[in-house]
VOLUMKOL-769133 format. One record per atom (N, C-alpha, C): chain; x, y negated, z negated; residue number from 1; residue in one letter. Coordinates in steps of 0.2 Angstrom, whole numbers, plus 5000, padded with zeros to 4 digits. Each point is the difference from the previous one (the first is absolute). Layout:
# residues N
A_X_Y_Z_NUM_A
...
# end
This chain:
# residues 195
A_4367_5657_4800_1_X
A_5004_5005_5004_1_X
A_5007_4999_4998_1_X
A_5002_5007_4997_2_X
A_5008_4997_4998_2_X
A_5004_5004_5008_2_X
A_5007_4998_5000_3_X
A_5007_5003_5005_3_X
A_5006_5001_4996_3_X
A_5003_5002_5006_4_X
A_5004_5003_4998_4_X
A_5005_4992_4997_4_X
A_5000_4993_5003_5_X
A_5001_4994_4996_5_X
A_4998_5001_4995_5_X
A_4996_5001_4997_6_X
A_4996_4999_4994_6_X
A_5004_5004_4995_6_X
A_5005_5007_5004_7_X
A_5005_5001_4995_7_X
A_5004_4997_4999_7_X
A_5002_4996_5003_8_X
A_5008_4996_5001_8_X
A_5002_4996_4995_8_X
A_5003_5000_4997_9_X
A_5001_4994_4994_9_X
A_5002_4993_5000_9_X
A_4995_4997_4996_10_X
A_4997_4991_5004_10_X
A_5009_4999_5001_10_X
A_5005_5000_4997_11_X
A_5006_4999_5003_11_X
A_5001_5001_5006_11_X
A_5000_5004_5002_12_X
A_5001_5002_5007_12_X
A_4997_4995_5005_12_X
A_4992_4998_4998_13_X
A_4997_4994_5002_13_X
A_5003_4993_5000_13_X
A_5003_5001_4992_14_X
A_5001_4993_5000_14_X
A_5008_4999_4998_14_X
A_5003_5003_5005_15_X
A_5005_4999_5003_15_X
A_5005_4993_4999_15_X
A_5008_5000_4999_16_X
A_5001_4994_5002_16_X
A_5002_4994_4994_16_X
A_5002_5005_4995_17_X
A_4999_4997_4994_17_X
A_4995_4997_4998_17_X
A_4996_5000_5001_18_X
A_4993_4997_4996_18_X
A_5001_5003_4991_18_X
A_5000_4993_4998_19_X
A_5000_5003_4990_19_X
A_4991_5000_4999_19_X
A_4998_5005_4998_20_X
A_4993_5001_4999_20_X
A_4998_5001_4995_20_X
A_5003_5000_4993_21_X
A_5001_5001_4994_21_X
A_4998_4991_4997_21_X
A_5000_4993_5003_22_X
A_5001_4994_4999_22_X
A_4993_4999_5002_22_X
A_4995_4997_4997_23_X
A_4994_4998_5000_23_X
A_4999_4993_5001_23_X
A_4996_4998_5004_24_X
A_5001_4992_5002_24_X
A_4994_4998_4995_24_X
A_5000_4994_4998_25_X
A_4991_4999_4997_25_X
A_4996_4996_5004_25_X
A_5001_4997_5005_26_X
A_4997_4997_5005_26_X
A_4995_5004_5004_26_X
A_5001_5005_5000_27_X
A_5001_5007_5007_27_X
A_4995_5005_4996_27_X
A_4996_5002_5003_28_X
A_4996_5005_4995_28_X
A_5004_5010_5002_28_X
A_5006_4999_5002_29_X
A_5003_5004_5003_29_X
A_5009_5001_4998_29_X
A_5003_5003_5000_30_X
A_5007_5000_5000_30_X
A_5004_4999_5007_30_X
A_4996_5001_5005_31_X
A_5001_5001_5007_31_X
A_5001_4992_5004_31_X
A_5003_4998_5003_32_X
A_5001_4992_5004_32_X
A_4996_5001_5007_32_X
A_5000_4996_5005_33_X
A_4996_5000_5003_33_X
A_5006_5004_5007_33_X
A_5006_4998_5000_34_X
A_5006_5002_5001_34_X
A_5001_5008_4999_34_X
A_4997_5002_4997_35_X
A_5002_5008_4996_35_X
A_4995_5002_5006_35_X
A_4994_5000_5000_36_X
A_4993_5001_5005_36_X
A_5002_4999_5007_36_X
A_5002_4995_5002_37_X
A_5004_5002_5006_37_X
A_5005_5003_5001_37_X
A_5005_5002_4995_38_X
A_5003_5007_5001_38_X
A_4996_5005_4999_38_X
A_4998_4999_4997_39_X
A_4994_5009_5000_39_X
A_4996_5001_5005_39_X
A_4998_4994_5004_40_X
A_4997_5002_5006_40_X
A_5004_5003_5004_40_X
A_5005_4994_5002_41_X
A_5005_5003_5004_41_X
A_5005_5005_5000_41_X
A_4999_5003_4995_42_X
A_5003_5008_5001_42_X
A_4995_5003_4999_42_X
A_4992_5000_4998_43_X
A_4996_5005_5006_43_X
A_5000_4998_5005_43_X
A_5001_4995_5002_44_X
A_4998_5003_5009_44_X
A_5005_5002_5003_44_X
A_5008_5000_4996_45_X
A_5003_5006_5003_45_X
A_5003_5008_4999_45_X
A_4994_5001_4994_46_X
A_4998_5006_4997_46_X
A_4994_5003_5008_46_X
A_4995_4994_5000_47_X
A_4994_5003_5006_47_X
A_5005_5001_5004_47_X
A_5004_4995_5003_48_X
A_5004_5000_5007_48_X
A_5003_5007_5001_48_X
A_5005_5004_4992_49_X
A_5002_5005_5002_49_X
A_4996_5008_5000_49_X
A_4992_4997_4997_50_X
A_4998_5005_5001_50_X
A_4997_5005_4993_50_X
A_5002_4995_4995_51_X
A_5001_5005_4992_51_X
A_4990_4999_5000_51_X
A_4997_4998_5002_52_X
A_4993_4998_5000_52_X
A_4996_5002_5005_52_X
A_5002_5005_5006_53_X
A_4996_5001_5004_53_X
A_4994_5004_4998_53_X
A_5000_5003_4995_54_X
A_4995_5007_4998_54_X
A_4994_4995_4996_54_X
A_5001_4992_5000_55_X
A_4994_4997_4996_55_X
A_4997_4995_5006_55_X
A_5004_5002_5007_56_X
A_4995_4995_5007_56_X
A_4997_5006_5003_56_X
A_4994_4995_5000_57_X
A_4997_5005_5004_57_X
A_4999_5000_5008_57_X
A_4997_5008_5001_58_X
A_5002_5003_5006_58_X
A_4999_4993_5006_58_X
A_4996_4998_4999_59_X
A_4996_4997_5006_59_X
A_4996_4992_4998_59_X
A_5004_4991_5002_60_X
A_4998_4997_4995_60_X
A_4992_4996_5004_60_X
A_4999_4997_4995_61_X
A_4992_4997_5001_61_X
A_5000_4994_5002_61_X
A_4996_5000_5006_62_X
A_5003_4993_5004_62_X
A_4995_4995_4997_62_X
A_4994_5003_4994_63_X
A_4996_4995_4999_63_X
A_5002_4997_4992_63_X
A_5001_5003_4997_64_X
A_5001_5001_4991_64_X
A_5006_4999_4998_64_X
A_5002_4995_4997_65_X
A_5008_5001_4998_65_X
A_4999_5006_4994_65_X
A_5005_5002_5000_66_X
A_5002_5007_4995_66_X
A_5008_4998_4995_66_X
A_4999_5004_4996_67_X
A_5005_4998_4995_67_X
A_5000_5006_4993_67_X
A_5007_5001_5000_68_X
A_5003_5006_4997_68_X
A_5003_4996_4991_68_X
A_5001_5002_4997_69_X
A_5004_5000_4994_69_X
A_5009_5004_5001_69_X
A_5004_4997_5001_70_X
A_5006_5003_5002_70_X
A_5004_5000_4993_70_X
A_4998_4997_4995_71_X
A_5006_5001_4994_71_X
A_4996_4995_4994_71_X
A_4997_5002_4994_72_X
A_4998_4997_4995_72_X
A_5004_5003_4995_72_X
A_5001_4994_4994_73_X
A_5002_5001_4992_73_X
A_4998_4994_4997_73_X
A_5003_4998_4993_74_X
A_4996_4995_4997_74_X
A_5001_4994_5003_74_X
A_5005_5000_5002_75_X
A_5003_4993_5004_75_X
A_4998_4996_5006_75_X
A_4998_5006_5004_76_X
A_4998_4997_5007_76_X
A_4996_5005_5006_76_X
A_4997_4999_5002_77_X
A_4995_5002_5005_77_X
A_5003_5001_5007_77_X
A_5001_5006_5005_78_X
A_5002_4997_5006_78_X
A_4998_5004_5004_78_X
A_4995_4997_5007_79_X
A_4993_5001_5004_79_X
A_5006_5002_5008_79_X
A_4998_5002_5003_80_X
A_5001_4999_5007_80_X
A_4992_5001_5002_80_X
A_4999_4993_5006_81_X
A_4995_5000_5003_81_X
A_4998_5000_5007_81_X
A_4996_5002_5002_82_X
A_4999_4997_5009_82_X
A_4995_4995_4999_82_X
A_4999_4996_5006_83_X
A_4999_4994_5002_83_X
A_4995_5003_5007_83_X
A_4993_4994_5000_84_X
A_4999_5003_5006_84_X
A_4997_4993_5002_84_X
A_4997_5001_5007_85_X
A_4997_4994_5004_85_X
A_4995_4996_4998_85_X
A_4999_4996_4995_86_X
A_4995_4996_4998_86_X
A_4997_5001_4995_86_X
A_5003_5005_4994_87_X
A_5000_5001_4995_87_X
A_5005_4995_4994_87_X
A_4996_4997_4996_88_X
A_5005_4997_4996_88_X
A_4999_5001_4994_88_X
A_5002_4995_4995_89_X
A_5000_5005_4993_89_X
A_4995_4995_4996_89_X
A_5000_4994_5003_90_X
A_4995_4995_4996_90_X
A_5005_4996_4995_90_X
A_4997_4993_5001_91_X
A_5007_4995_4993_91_X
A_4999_5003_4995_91_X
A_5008_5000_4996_92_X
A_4999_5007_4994_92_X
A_5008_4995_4995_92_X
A_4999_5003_4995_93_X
A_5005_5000_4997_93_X
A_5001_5004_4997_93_X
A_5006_5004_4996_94_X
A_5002_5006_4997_94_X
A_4998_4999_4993_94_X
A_4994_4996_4996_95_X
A_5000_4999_4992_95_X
A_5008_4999_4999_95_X
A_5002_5005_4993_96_X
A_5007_5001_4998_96_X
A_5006_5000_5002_96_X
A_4999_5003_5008_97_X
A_5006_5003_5001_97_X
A_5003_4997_5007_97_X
A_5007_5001_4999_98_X
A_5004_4996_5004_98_X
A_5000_5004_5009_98_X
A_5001_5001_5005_99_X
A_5001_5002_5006_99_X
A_5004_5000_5003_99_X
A_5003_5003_5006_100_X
A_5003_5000_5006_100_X
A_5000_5005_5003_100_X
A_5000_4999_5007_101_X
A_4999_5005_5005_101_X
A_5006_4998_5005_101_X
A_5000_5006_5004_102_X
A_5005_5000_5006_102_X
A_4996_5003_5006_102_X
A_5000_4998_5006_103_X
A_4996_5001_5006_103_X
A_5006_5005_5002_103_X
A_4996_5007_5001_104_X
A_5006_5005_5003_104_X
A_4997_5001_5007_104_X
A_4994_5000_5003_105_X
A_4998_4998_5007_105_X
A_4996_4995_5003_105_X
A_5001_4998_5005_106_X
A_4995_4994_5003_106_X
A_5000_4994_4995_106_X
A_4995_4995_5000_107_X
A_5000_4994_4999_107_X
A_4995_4999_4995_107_X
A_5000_4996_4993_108_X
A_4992_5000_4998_108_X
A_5001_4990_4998_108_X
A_4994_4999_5001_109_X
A_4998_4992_4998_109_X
A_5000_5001_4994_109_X
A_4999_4995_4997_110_X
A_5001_4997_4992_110_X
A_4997_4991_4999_110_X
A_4994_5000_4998_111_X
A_4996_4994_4998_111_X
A_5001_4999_4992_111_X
A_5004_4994_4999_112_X
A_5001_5000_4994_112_X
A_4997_4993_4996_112_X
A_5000_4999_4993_113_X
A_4995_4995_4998_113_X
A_5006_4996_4997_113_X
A_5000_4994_5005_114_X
A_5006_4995_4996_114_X
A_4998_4994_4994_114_X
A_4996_5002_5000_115_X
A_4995_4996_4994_115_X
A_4996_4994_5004_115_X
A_5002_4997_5006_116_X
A_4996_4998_5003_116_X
A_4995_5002_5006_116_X
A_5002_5006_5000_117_X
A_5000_5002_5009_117_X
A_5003_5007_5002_117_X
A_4997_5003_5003_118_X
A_5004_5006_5004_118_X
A_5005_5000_5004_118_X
A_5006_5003_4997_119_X
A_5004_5000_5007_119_X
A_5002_5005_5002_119_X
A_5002_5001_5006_120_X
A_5002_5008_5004_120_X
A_5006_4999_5000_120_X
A_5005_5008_4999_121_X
A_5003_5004_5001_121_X
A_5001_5006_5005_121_X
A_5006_5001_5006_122_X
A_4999_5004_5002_122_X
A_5006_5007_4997_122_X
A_4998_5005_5000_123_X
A_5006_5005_4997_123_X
A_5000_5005_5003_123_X
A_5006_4998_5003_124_X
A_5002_5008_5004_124_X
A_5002_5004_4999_124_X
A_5004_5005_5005_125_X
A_5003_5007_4997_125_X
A_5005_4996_4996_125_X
A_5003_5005_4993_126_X
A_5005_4997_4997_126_X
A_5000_4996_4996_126_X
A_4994_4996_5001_127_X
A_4999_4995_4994_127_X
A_4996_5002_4995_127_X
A_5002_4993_4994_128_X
A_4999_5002_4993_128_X
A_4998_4994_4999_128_X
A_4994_5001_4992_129_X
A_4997_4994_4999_129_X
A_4998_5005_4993_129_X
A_5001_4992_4995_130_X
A_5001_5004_4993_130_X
A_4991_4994_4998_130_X
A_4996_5003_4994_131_X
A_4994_4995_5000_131_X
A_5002_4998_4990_131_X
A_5000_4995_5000_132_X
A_5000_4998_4992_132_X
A_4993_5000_4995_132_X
A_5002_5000_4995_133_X
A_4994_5000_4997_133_X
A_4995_4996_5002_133_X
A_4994_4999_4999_134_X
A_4993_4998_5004_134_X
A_5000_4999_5008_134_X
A_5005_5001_5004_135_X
A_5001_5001_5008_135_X
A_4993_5001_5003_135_X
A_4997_4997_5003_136_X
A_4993_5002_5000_136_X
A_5001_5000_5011_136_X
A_4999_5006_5002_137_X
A_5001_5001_5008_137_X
A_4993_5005_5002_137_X
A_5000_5003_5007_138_X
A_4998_5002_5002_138_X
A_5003_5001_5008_138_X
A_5002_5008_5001_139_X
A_5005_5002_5004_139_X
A_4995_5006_5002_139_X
A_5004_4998_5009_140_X
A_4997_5004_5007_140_X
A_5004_5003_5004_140_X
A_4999_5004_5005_141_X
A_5006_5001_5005_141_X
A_5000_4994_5004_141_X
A_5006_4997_5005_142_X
A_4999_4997_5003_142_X
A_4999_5001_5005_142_X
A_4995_4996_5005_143_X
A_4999_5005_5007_143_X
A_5004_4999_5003_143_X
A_5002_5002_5007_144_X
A_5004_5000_5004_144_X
A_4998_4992_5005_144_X
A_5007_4999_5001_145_X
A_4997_4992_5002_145_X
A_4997_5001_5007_145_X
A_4996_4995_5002_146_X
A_4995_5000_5005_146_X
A_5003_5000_5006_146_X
A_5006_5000_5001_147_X
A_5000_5001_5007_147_X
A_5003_5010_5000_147_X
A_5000_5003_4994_148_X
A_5002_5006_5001_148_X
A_4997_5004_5006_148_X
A_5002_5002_5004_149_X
A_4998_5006_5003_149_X
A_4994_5005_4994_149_X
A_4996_5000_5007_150_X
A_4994_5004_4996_150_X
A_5003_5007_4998_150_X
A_5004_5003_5003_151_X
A_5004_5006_4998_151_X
A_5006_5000_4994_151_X
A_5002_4995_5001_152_X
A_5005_4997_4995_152_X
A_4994_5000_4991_152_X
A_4995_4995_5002_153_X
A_4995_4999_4993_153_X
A_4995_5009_4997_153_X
A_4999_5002_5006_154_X
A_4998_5007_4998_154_X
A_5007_5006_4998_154_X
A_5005_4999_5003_155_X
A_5005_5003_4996_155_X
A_5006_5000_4997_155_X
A_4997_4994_4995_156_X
A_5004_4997_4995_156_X
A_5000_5003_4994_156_X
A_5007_5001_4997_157_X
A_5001_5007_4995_157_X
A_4995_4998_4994_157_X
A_4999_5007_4994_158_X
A_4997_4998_4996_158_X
A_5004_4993_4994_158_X
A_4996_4997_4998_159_X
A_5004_4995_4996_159_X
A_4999_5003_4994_159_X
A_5007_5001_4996_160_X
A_4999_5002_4995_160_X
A_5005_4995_4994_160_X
A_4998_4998_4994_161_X
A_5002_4998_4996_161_X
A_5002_5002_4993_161_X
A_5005_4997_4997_162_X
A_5000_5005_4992_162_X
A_5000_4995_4995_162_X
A_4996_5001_4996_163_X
A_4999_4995_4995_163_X
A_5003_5001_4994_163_X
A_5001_4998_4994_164_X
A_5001_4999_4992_164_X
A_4997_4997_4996_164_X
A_5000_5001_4994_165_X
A_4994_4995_4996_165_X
A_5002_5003_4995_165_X
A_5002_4996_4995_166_X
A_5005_5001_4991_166_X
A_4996_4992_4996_166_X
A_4996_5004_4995_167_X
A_4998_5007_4996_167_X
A_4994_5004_5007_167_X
A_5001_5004_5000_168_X
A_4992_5006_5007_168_X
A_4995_4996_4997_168_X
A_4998_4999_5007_169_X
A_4993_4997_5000_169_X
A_4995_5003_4993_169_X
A_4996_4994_4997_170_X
A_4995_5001_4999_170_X
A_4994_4998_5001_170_X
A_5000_4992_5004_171_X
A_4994_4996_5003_171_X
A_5002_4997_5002_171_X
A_4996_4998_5006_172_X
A_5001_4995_5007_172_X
A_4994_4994_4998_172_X
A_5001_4995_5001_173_X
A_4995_4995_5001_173_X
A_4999_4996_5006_173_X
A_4995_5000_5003_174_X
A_4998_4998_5006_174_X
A_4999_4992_5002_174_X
A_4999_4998_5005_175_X
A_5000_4993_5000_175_X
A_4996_4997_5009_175_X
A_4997_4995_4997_176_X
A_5000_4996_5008_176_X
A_5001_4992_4998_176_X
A_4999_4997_5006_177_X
A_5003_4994_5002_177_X
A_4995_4996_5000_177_X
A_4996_4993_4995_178_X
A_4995_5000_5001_178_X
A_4999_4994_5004_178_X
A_4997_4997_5000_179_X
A_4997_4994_5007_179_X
A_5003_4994_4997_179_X
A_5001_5001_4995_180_X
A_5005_4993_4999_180_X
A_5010_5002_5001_180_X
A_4997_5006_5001_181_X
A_5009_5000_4998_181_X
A_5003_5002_4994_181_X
A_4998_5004_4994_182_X
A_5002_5002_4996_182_X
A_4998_5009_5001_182_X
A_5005_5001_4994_183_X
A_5000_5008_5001_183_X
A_4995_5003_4994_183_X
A_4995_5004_5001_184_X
A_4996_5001_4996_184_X
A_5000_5008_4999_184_X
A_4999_5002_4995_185_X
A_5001_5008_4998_185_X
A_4996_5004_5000_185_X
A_4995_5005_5004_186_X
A_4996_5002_5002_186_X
A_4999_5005_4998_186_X
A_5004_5005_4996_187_X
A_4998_5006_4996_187_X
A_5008_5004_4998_187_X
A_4999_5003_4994_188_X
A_5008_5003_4999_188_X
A_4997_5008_4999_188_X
A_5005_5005_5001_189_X
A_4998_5008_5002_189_X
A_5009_5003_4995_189_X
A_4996_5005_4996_190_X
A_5003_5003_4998_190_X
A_5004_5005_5005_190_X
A_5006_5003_5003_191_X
A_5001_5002_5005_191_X
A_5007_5004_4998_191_X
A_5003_5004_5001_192_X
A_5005_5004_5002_192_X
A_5005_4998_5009_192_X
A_4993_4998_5003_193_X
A_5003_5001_5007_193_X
A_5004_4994_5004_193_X
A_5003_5001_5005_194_X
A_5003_4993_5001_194_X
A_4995_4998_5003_194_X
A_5003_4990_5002_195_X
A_4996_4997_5006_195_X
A_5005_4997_5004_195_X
# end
């Protein structure tokens, strides 16, 4: 799906002085992890102003997370997504490519693999979290905490987040936790799509 971002020229994205012409050899990218978190965060104050509305849909799904394409080129990849109730993305890692996102509403969990053990992260509105090469997570909405009012839990806004990925997704590999405690690899998917 291209937008009307996807004319924009990545400058305009990557704002701020960024020299993009300087290629790291470390980095399978020209892009920092630093560059990704500005590019999130000025989509979601591109969603906020509205330059985006003709790519949300009319009515969202309280069961399916859903996920748009808001700006690709050879550089970078960048997703706005919904979040919903007990829906998660499964432990995953981006292969190649570097990440960050920015929570533009509500709250999502974040279980991450510190090489011994899972640890949690909560990310709020406004928050930003960049993921480095092999970063291996698995990201949820965060429910509303238990003592929410039942009206408060059923009418909590849609959680929406905006991601990055430099070089655009190619393949995701999957992962579980096994009974000793190590992280095993469980299948890797050729894909376009975010997680």
């Amino acid at each position: 799906m291209t937008s009307t971002l996807s004319r924009v020229p990545s400058d305009r994205l990557l704002r701020g002085g960024l020299d993009t012409t300087r290629r790291r050899s470390h980095l399978p990218t020209r892009l920092r992890p630093a560059d990704l978190l500005r590019i999130t965060d000025q989509c979601v104050a591109d969603v906020l102003d509205g330059m985006h509305d003709a790519l949300l849909p009319t009515e969202w799904d309280p069961v399916h997370r859903w996920a748009t394409r808001i700006h690709t080129d050879n550089d970078v990849d960048v997703w706005l997504i919904s979040w919903t109730p007990g829906e998660s993305t499964e432990l995953h890692d981006h292969a190649g490519s570097l990440g960050a996102l920015t929570v533009l509403s509500g709250s999502l969990r974040e279980y991450h693999w510190t090489g011994d053990d899972l640890a949690v992260r909560i990310l709020g509105e406004g928050d930003q979290a960049a993921f480095p090469l092999g970063w291996v997570h698995d990201v949820m909405r965060n429910p509303p905490p238990a003592d929410a009012a039942p009206a408060d839990a059923e009418m909590s806004p849609v959680t929406l987040s905006v991601h990055a990925y430099s070089p655009p997704l190619t393949a995701m590999s999957y992962y579980d936790v096994t009974e000793d405690g190590a992280l095993r690899r469980t299948r890797t998917e050729l894909t376009d799509q975010p997680e």
